[in-house]
N, C-alpha and C positions, 0 to 999 in steps of 0.2 A: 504494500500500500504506500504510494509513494504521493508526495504534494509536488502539484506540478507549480514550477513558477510562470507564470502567466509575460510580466514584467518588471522590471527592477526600474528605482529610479534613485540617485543619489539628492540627498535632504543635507548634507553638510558633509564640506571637501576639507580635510585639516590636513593633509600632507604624512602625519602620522597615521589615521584613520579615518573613514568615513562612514556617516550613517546614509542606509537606504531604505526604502520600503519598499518590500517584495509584494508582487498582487499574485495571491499564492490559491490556486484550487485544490480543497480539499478532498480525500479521498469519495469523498459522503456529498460532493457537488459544491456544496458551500465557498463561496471566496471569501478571503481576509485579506487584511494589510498587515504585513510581521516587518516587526524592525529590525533591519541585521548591521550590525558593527562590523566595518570591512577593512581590516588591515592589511594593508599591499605588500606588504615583506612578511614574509617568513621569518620565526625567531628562534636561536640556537642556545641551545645552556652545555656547559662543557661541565661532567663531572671527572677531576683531575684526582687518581689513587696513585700513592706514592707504594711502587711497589714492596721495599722492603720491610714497611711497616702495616700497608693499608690504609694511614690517614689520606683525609680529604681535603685538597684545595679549599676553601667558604672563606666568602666574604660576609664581616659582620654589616647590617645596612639598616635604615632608617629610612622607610618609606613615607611621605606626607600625604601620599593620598588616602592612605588605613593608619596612618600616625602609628605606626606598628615596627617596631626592627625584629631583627631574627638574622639569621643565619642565608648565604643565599651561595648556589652554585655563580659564576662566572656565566655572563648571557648579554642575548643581545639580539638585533635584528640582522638578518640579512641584506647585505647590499646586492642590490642590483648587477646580477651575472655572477655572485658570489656561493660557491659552492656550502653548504652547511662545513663542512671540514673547514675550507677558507674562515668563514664567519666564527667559525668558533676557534681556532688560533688566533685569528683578531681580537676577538671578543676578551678571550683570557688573558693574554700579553697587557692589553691595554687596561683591566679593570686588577690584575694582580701584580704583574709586573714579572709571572712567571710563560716561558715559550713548552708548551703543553709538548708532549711527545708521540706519537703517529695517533691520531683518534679517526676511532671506528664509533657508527651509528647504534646505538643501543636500543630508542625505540623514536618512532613518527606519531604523534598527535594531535587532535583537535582540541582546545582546553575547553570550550564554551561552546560546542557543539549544536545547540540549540539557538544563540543571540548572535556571532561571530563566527564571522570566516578568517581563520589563520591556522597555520599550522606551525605545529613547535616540535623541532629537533633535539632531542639528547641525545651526549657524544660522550663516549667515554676516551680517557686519555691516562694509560699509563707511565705515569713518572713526568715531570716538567724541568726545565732549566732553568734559573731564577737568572734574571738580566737587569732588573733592576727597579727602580719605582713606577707603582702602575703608571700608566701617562694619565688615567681619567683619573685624578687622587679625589676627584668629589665622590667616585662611584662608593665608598665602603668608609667607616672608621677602621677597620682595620681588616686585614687579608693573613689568612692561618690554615694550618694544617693540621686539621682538627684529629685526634685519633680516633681507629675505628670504635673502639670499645665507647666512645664516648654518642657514636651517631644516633641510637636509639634513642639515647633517653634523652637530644636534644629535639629528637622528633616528638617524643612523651611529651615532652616538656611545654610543647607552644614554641621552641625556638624557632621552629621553621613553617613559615607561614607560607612563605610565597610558593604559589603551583607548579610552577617550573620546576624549583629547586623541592618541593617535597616530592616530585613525582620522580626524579632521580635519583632523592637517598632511599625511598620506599623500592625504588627498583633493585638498588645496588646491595640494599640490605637482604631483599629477599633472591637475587640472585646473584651473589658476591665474584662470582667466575663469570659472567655474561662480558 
């Protein structure tokens, strides 16, 4: 049973995202207007394990839109022609100041499946090279190598709010060799 979209029309262009309203037919004949938030980049989160121990890259961070901090994997948007691999050795180097070491795709998602069309990449990365201070130094108070024994019970905890970054340690925890 699938909803047909009839037509889209964009209701506000922000270069970061835009809202449209879908004129959408419902399986049951019914038409509605549905609002979808449409982000033109794709976004990548790198979770960086440092092999000989298993700690994890995080940056500590202060969000003002949920005035919320917590713990966050290294993330970002794709640029334009930018492989998710590209995007997230960018992403990392410039929000930790660490050069991530060969990353592979972990998993492809939708976060807001239902309101938004974007899709979000984790990438996991064995081991990184520390080169120097992040370039984006507003991105985080501070960037660490959290131990493994400690990931759980920052996820118990509330430390880790944002979806990106819970949906990588919830990954990494439940399948530690992936």
């Amino acid at each position: 049973m699938r909803w047909q979209v009839r037509n889209e029309r964009t209701v506000y262009a922000g270069g970061w995202l835009d809202v449209a309203i879908a004129d959408i037919r419902l399986p049951d004949g019914r038409q509605i207007d549905h609002h979808v938030v449409v982000y033109p980049y794709p976004a990548v989160g790198v979770l960086v394990v440092r092999p000989k121990d298993g700690a994890v890259l995080l940056l500590w961070r202060h969000r003002f839109t949920t005035d919320s901090q917590g713990w966050e994997i290294p993330a970002g948007r794709m640029e334009e022609g930018e492989t998710p691999a590209q995007a997230g050795a960018r992403e990392t180097l410039e929000e930790t100041g660490w050069r991530p070491g060969p990353l592979r795709e972990l998993i492809a998602y939708h976060p807001l499946n239902g309101t938004a069309r974007q899709t979000f990449h984790v990438l996991r990365a064995d081991g990184a090279d520390y080169v120097g201070e992040p370039v984006d130094a507003y991105e985080s108070d501070r960037v660490e190598w959290v131990p493994a024994a400690d990931l759980a019970g920052h996820v118990r905890a509330g430390r880790v709010t944002n979806g990106l970054a819970l949906t990588a340690l919830l990954h990494h925890l439940a399948f530690p060799e992936s």
